[in-house]
C-alpha positions, 0 to 999 in steps of 0.5 A, spaced: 693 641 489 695 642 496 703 642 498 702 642 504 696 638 508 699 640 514 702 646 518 705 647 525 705 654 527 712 657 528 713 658 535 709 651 536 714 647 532 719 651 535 717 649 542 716 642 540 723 641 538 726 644 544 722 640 548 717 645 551 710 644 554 705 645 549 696 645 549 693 642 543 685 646 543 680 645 538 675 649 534 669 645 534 667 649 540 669 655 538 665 655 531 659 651 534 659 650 541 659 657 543 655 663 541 658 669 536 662 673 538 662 670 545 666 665 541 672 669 539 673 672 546 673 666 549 678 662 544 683 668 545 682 667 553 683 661 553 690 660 549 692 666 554 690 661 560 695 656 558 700 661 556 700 665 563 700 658 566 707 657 562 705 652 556 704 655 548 697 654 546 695 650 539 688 651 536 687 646 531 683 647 525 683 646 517 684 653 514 684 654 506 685 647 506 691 645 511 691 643 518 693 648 522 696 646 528 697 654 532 692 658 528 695 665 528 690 671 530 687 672 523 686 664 523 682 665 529 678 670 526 676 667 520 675 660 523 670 663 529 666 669 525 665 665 518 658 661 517 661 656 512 666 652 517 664 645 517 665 640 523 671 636 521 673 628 525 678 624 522 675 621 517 673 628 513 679 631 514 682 629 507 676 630 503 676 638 507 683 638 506 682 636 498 677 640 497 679 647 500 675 648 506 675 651 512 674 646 518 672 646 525 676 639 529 672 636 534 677 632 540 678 626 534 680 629 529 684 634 533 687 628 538 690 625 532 692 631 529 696 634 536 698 627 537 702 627 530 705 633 531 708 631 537 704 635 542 703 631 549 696 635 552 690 636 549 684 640 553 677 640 551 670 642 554 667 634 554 668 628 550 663 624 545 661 618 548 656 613 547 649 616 544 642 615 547 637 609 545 644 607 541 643 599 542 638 601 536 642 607 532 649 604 533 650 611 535 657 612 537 661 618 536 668 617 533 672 620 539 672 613 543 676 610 537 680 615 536 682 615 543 682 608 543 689 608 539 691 615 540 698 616 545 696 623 548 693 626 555 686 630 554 683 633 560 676 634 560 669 635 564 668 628 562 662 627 556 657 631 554 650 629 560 646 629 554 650 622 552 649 615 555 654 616 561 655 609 563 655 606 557 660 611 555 665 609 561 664 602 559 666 603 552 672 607 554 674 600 558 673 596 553 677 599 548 682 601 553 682 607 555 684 610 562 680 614 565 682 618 572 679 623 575 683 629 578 682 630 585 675 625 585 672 618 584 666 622 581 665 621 573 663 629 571 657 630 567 660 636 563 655 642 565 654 636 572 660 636 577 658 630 578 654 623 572 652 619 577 658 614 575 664 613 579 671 612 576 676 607 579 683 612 579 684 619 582 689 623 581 692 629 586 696 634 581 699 635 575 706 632 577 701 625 578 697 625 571 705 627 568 707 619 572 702 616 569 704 618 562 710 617 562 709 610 564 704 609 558 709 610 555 714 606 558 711 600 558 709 600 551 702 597 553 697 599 548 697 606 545 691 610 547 689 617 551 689 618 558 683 622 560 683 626 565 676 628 567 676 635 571 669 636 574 667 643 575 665 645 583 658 645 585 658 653 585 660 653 577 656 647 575 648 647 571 643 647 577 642 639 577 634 640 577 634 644 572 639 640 568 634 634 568 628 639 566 631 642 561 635 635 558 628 631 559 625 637 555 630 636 549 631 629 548 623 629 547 623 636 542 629 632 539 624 626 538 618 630 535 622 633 530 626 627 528 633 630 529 638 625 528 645 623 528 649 627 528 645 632 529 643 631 536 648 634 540 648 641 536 640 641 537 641 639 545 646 644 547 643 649 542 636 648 546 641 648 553 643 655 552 636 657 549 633 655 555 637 656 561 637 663 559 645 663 558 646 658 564 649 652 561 653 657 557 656 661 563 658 653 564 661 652 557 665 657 558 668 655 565 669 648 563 674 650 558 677 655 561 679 650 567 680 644 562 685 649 559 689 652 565 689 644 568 692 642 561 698 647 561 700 646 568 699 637 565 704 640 560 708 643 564 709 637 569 710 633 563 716 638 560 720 637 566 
């Protein structure tokens, strides 16, 4: 038995009460979407980012069998260098809690846990969306729902190429979802600046997604996720041809050696960073360090 399911790191909790801003990260991509020990280097980067940028960063993820909201540095640790962390949305959570396991959050999992605690700004690489071929695999990720009934603002590079982008944006509407894209109409592809699918709003700094929150709340009108969606510029993102090349040639790996569900998406970006030589990963890593530094200055506009 567990006397406490979940913890909020001292100085986390501390500026929660005082009214400071606040950055939720998760740790899937520390302990899955990013190779060892690159993954911890770029973990204890990223939360000085938003500390530079004036917010207090929170990694989340389940430790000993406790959410952990603000991992401390030995937490950090184990979560990017041990072999055994499992992937965690929001339906494991209690049963990794129950049983004691150490657990990575994916952006469900650690929306619903930052929103929870009261954080109001979550930064992220890509959301999941709708998969491929899923009017036939009913394969959806868990994120759009939880976004859906989710009150807090995340910023990411839209969702991962390797989805249905469309489908996503249009599952993101229906379940009430706003999506803006900061400083473009064009919905980014994760490692692509640019989906090919345009968003209806746009927003030209921080102060402006800090409004558009406030009015959420104000009126009271459903209580989902705003996404920010933070393209990467052209110089920083995966050359486009070769993206189509090298995504071309996964989907048909992936289907001749039947991965599914929620195997695909490891299976795919490991078969990115294999094979754009470390490219897609130099791409990985400027996503998040931007999601990261734009979220803090979010949380910033949002705390005044």
């Amino acid at each position: 038995m567990h006397d406490v399911a979940v913890r909020v790191r001292g100085d986390v909790a501390d500026a929660l009460t005082r009214g400071e801003p606040v950055v939720a990260l998760e740790s899937t991509l520390i302990a899955h979407g990013l190779p060892r020990p690159d993954n911890l280097q770029v973990a204890v980067e990223v939360e000085q980012l938003v500390r530079e940028a004036g917010a207090v960063p929170a990694t989340v993820a389940v430790v000993r069998g406790q959410a952990v909201i603000g991992l401390d540095t030995a937490e950090l640790e184990r979560i990017a260098g041990s072999p055994d962390v499992i992937k965690v949305s929001t339906r494991d959570l209690a049963p990794a809690i129950a049983a004691g396991c150490d657990g990575a959050t994916t952006v469900a999992s650690t929306a619903a846990l930052a929103a929870r605690a009261g954080i109001a700004v979550f930064a992220t690489g890509g959301i999941g969306g709708v998969h491929r071929e899923a009017a036939t695999t009913w394969d959806e990720s868990a994120d759009l729902g939880t976004l859906a009934r989710t009150p807090i603002v995340v910023v990411c590079s839209g969702v991962k190429s390797i989805l249905d982008v469309g489908a996503t944006l249009e599952r993101l509407e229906t379940l009430g979802v706003t999506v803006v894209g900061y400083r473009t109409r064009a919905f980014p592809g994760f490692y692509r600046g640019d989906s090919g699918q345009t968003v209806d709003w746009t927003v030209e700094d921080p102060a402006a997604v800090a409004a558009i929150s406030a009015t959420q709340r104000e009126l009271s009108v459903g209580a989902g996720a705003l996404v920010v969606a933070n393209p990467l510029p052209p110089d920083e993102q995966l050359d486009p041809v070769l993206h189509d090349r090298v995504l071309a040639e996964g989907l048909i790996a992936a289907r001749e050696q039947r991965i599914s569900r929620k195997a695909v998406t490891p299976f795919l970006l490991e078969h990115f960073h294999r094979t754009t030589g470390g490219a897609s990963l130099a791409a990985n890593v400027a996503i998040i360090r931007r999601n990261a530094r734009l979220a803090a200055e979010i949380a910033v506009a949002i705390s005044r």
